[in-house]
Structure formats: structure tokens, C-alpha cells
C-alpha positions in Angstrom: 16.4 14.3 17.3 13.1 12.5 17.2 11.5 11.0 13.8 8.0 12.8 13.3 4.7 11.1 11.7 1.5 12.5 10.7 -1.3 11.5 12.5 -3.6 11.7 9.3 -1.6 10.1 7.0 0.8 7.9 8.6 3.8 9.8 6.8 6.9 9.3 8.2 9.7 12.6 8.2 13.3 12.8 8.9 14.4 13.6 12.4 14.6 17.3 13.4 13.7 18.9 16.9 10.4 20.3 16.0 7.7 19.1 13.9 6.9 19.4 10.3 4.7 22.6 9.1 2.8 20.5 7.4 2.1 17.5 5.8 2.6 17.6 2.3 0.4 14.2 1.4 -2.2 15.8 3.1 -2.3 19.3 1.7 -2.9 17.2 -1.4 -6.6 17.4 -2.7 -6.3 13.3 -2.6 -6.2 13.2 1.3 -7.0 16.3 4.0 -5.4 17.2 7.0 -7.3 16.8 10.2 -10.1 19.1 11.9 -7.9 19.7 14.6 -5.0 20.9 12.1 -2.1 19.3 11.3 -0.5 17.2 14.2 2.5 14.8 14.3 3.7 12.4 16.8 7.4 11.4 17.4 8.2 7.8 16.5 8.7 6.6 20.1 5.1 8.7 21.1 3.4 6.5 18.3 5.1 3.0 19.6 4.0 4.2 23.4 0.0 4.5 22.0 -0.1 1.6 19.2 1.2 -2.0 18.8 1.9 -4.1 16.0 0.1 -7.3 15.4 0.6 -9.7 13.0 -2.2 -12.4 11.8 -3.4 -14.3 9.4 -5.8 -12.9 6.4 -6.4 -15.1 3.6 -3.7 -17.0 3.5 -1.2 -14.4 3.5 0.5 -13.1 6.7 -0.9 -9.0 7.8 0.6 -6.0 9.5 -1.5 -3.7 11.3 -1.1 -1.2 14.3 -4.0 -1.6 16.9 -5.6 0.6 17.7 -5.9 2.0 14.7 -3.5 4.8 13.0 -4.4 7.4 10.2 -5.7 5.4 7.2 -5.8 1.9 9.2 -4.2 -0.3 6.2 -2.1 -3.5 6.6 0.6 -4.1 5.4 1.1 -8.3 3.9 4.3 -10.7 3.5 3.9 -11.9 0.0 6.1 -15.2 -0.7 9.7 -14.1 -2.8 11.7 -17.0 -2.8 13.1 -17.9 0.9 11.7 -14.8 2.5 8.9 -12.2 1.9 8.6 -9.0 0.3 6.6 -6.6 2.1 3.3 -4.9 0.0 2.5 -1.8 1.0 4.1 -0.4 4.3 2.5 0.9 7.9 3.4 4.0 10.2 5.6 2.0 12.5 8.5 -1.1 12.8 9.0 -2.2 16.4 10.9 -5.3 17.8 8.7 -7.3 18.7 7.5 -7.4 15.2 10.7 -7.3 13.5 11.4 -10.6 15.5 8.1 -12.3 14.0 8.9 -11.1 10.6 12.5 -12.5 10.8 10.9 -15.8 12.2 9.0 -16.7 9.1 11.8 -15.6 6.9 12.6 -12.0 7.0 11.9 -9.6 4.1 13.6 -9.1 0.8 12.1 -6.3 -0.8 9.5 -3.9 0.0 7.2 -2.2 -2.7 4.3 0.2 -1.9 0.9 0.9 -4.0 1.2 4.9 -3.6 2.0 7.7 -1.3 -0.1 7.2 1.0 1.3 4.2 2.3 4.6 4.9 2.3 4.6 4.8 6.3 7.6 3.8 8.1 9.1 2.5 4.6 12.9 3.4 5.8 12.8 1.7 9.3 11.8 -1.7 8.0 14.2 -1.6 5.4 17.0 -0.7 8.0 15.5 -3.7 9.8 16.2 -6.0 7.4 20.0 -4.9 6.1 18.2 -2.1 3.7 16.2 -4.3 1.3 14.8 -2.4 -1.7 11.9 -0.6 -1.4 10.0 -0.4 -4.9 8.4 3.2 -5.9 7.2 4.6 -9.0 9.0 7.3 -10.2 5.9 9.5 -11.0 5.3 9.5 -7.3 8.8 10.5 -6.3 7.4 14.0 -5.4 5.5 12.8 -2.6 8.4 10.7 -0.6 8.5 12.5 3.1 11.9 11.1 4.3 14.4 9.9 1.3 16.4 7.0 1.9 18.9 5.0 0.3 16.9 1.9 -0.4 14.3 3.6 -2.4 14.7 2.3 -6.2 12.4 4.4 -8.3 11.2 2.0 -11.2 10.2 3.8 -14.4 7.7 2.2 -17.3 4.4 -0.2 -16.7 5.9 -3.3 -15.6 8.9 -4.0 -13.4 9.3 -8.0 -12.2 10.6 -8.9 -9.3 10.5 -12.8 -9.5 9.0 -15.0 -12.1 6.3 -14.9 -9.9 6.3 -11.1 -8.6 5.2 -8.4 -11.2 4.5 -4.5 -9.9 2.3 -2.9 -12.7 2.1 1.1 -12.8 -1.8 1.4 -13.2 -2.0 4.8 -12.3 -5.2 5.8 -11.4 -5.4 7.1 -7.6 -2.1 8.5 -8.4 0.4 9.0 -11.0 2.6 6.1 -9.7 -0.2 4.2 -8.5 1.0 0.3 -8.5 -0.6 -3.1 -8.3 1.4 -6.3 -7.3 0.2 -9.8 -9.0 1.7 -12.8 -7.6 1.3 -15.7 -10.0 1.3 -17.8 -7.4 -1.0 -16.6 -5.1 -4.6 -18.2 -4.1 -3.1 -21.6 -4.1 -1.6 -20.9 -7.9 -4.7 -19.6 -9.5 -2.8 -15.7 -9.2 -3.7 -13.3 -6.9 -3.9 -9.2 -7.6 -3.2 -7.2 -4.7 -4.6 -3.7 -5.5 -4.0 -1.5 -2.1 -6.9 0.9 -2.7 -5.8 2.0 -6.8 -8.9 -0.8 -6.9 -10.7 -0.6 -3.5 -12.7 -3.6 -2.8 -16.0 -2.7 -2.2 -17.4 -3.6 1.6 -19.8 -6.7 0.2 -16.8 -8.1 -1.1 -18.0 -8.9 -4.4 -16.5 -5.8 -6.5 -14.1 -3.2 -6.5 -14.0 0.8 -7.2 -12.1 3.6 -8.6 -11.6 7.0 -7.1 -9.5 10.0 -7.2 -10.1 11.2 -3.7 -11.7 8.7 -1.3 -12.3 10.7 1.7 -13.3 14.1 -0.6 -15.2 11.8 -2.7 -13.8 13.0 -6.2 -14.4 10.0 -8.5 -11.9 8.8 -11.6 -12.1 9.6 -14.9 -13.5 6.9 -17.2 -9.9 7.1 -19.2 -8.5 6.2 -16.5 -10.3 3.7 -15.4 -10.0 1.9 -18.7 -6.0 2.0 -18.3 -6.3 0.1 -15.1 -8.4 -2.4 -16.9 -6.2 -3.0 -19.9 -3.3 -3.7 -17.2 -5.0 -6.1 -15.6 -7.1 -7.7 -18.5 -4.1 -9.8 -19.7 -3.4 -11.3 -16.0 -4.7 -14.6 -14.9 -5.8 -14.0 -10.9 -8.8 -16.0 -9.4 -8.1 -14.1 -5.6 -7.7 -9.8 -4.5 -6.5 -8.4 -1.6 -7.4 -5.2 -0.8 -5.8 -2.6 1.3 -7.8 -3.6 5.0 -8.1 -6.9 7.2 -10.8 -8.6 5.0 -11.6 -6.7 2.4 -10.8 -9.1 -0.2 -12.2 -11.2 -2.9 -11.5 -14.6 -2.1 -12.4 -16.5 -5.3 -14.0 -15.1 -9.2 -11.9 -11.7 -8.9 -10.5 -11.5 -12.3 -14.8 -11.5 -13.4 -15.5 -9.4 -10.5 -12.6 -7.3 -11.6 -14.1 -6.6 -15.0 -17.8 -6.5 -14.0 -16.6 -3.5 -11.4 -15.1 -1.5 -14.5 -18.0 -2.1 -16.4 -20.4 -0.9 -13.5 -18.5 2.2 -12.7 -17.7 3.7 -15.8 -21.6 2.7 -16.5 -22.2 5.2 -13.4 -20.2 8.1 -14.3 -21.2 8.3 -17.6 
């Protein structure tokens, strides 16, 4: 029986000969399900319509299907000692790509910012002898197909390297995770913030919300969390959750400039 995934969300769900009723990620005030309803395509529909490519974006190797799928983000190999841990995941694992990520050293770990990036979590896991994938466990509720590999870390902080630290932020969701890799942006640190901190399209700040696409903004509380998790980091680089949209140098001001500007706006 065929694997389904949503085609608003990118949600993956276990195999079963019809469709899902619904999407449960979508129902969710957070996201929406799509003015044509709720549709799903079978895993090998979605590999028939989309590609993977993988390329270059500041220094740190992307994943992305073209064209692009549901939310559009990429998914990027972050350095964990000979291999790569995967941050944040994408709708779809084929060979071809499998191949390329084996090539520069395969992953050891996965971990994922929130829910709506879970994707095709399990099949690159399974790709790559079932490597841990790294959830918060306040967004446990929201996992669409369980699978062995999924460790569900409690608590603020979990490290997985000297240099690899997840930090529960919250925010966009419960669970909602940065990644800070110490040695990122040629050693300065690097904070990749999927979109719990979206960069901003001129590049030069970030922003909170609830709801992107239903445009429900955070509270000022808990904005001022995800500050005081990131205030005691040293990071000079962000990568946000799209090809580009990053802050390539002064993010750790621009960081703290954004949360002064929004909460400024909302008060």
C-alpha cells in the first residue's frame, strides 16, 4: 500500500490503500488546508512530479524539491563529525539524492525545527541505517507517521556534539527548535532558526509569528523566551528556512534589533 503526503503541508503518513481524511497539521490554526480541500499524493505520484536538487547556499550544502512542494523549505547538511546531520527535513528522499548525500559523507542524525517540517523524516532515516531523528516532545502530538528513529528530547537544551546544540525556543510551536553550530560561518557560530525566527526578505532582520500564512502574530512573552535562549550564544551568520534567506554576517545584532522592533510593534 502506497505512502500518502499532503500536498499543503508536505506531511508524510503511513501506508494504507486510501488517503488520509485529513491532515491533521493543517486543520491546525498555525497552517490551512488548501482551497481546493484537502488532497494527498502517493510517494511515488510526488517523485513522478518533483526532483531533488542539491546546491550550495552559504557555505552549507541544501535540499529542495523543484518545482516547488507545499511550504517550499530546504532542508541543509550541517557538519557532525565525519558526516552531516540533516536540519530540518523535506517531503521526499529519492536515489539519486540519497547517492549525493552518501558522497559527501552520509548523515548521522536528523533534527527538525517543528511540525511542519517533519516531511519525509522516516525515509531518510531508513536511508541512512535509521539515524536519530531529534523532536521535541511537546510536539509529539503532531508526528503524522511514527517511526522508530524518532527520539523525543525533553528540557531547553539537548547537545549533539561539542559543536551541535538544539535549543527548545518555543515560539511558532510548543516544541519549536533552533540548531547553533559553533562552528559555523567559518567559526564565528551560526543559528539556524527554520522559521521559529523567519528571516525577513531584506535579509537584514528576522520575525516572530504564530500563524504565518493566517497572519496571527506572537505574543511579546514569547518572544522574549526566544531571545533569552539565544542572548547567551555567540553566532555572527543565520540560516533561515528558504534558499537565501539568510543573514550572512552581524546576525547575533540583527537578532536582537529584530526582537526589539517587533515587540516595539505589537505593543
Amino acid at each position: 500500500m502506497p505512502l500518502w503526503t499532503c500536498e499543503t503541508c508536505g506531511a508524510q503518513f503511513p501506508d494504507r490503500g486510501k488517503p488520509p481524511a485529513l491532515c491533521p497539521i493543517c486543520e491546525d490554526e498555525r497552517q490551512f488546508v488548501g482551497w481546493k480541500g484537502q488532497t494527498f499524493l502517493t510517494r511515488d505520484a510526488l517523485a513522478e512530479r518533483h526532483h531533488l536538487v542539491c546546491r550550495e547556499d552559504l557555505g552549507l550544502t541544501g535540499i529542495a524539491l523543484e518545482p516547488s512542494f507545499a511550504i517550499g523549505q530546504r532542508a541543509l547538511l550541517v557538519p557532525l563529525g565525519d558526516g552531516y546531520m540533516m536540519w530540518d527535513c523535506i517531503p521526499l528522499a529519492t536515489p539519486e539524492a540519497i547517492a549525493q548525500v552518501r558522497s559527501l559523507g552520509g548523515l548521522k542524525a536528523i533534527a527538525i525545527s517543528h511540525p511542519h517540517y517533519y516531511g519525509a523524516l522516516a525515509d531518510w532515516s531508513d536511508a541512512f541505517g535509521g539515524v536519530p531523528v531529534y523532536l521535541h516532545a511537546d510536539d509529539r502530538e503532531w508526528v503524522t507517521r511514527q517511526h522508530a528513529s524518532i527520539v523525543h528530547w525533553t528540557g531547553d537544551t539537548h547537545r549533539i556534539s561539542d559543536e551541535v546544540l538544539l535549543l527548545r525556543t518555543g515560539g511558532h510551536f510548543a516544541g519549536g527548535t533552533m540548531l547553533h553550530d559553533a562552528l559555523g560561518a567559518d567559526g564565528k557560530g551560526a543559528l539556524l532558526t527554520g522559521d521559529i525566527a523567519q528571516v525577513t526578505m531584506d535579509r537584514r532582520f528576522v520575525s516572530f509569528m504564530y500563524s504565518y500564512p493566517n497572519y496571527i502574530p506572537l505574543n511579546a512573552a514569547a518572544v522574549r523566551r526566544i531571545a533569552a535562549m539565544v542572548e547567551p550564544l555567540a553566532f555572527d551568520r543565520i540560516y533561515g528556512a528558504w534558499w537565501g534567506r539568510n543573514i550572512a554576517s552581524g546576525a547575533k545584532a540583527a537578532f536582537a534589533a529584530s526582537v526589539e522592533r517587533y515587540n516595539a510593534a505589537i505593543a
